[in-house]
C-alpha positions as a printed Julia matrix, in Angstrom:
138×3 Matrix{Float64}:
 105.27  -10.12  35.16
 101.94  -10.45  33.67
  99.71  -10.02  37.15
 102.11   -7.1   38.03
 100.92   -5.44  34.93
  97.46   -6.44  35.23
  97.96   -5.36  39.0
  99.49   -2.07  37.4
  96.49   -1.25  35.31
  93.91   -1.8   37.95
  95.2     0.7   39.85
  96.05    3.02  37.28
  91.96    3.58  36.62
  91.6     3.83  40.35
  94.37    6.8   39.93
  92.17    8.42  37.04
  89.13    7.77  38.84
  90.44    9.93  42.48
  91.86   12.52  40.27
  88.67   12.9   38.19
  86.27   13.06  41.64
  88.66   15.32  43.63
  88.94   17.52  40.55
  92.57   18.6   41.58
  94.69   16.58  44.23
  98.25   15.83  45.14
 100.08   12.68  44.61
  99.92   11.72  48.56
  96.4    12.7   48.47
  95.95   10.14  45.18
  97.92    7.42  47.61
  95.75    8.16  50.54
  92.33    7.82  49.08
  93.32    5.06  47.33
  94.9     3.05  50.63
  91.25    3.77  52.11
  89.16    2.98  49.46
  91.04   -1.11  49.36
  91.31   -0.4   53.28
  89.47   -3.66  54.45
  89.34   -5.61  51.56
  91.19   -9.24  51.0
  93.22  -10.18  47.77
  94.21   -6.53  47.21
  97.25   -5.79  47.27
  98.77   -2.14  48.35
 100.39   -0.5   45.87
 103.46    1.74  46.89
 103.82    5.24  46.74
 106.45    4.96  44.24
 103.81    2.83  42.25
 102.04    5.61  42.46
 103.96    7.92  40.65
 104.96    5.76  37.99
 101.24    5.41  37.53
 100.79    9.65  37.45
 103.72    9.47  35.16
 102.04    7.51  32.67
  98.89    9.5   32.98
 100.89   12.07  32.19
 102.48   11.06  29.04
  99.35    9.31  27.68
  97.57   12.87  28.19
  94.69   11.6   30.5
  95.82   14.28  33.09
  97.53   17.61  33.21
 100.12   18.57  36.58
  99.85   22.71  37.58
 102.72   23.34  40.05
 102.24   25.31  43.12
 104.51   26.52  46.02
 103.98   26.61  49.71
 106.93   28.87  50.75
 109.83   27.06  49.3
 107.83   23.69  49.24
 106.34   22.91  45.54
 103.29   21.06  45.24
 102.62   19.04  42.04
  98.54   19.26  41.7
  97.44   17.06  38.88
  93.75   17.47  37.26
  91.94   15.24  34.33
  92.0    16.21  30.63
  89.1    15.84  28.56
  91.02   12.86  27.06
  91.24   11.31  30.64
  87.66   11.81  31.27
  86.5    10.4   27.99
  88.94    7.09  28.74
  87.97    6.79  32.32
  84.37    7.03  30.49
  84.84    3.58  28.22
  86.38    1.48  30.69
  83.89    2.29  32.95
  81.34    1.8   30.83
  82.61   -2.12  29.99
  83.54   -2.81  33.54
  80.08   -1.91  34.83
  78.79   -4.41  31.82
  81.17   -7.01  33.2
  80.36   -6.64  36.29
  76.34   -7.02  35.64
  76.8   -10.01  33.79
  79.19  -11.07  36.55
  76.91  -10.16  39.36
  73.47  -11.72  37.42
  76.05  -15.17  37.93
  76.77  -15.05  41.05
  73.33  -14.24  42.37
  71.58  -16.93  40.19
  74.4   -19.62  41.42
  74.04  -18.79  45.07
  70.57  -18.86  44.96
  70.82  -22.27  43.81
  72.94  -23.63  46.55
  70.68  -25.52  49.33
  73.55  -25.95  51.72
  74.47  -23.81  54.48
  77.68  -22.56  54.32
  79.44  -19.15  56.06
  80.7   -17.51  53.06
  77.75  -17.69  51.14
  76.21  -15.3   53.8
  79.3   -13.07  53.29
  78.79  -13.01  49.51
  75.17  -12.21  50.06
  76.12   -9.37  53.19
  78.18   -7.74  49.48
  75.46   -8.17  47.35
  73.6    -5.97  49.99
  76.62   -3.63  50.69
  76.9    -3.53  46.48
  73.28   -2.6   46.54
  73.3     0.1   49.74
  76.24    1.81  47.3
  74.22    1.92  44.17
  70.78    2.68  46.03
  72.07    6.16  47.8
């Protein structure tokens, strides 16, 4: 129960996070950038669409976003967009992940460094390092 939560709240920043860059997206939209954005990468698991909208639920009631219906013919469309409360908490845990993650990636680098053997996955570690690096250089 614990890792489901934990699993939960990872992907309910990611949520806040798509909505906040896209400005104003559907809930399929929400699911779709977010399957591409894990597309590729191990140990994450794929959240369901139905997770999905629990998670835009929740959103919802904490006030972090806002929903603004629309119709296509007879079709409605649920658009959801950030508040400024949403912005502000996307904001903070940004903020201390991005600190976590320095002291985190000052670790790694200074451990693998210090490794004289060759081995396969350090290479792969250091081909992130670079990827982490191409992302943050552009």
């Amino acid at each position: 129960m614990q890792a489901k939560k934990k699993f939960r709240s990872v992907f309910k920043i990611k949520v806040l996070g798509i909505i906040i860059k896209n400005k104003e997206i559907h809930g399929y939209g929400i699911y779709k950038e977010l399957l591409s954005l894990i597309h590729g990468l191990e140990l994450i698991e794929k959240p369901s669409i139905g997770t999905i909208y629990r998670i835009l639920n929740e959103l919802l009631e904490e006030g972090y976003i806002e929903e603004k219906i629309q119709y296509k013919g007879k079709r409605k469309i649920i658009l959801y967009h950030p508040t400024p409360k949403g912005i502000n908490e996307f904001l903070r845990i940004s903020k201390a992940f991005l600190t976590k993650t320095l002291i985190g990636l000052k670790l790694v680098i200074s451990a693998i460094n210090s490794i004289d053997e060759k081995q396969p996955v350090i290479d792969e570690i250091r081909d992130r390092l670079k990827r982490i690096h191409n992302i943050t250089s552009t």
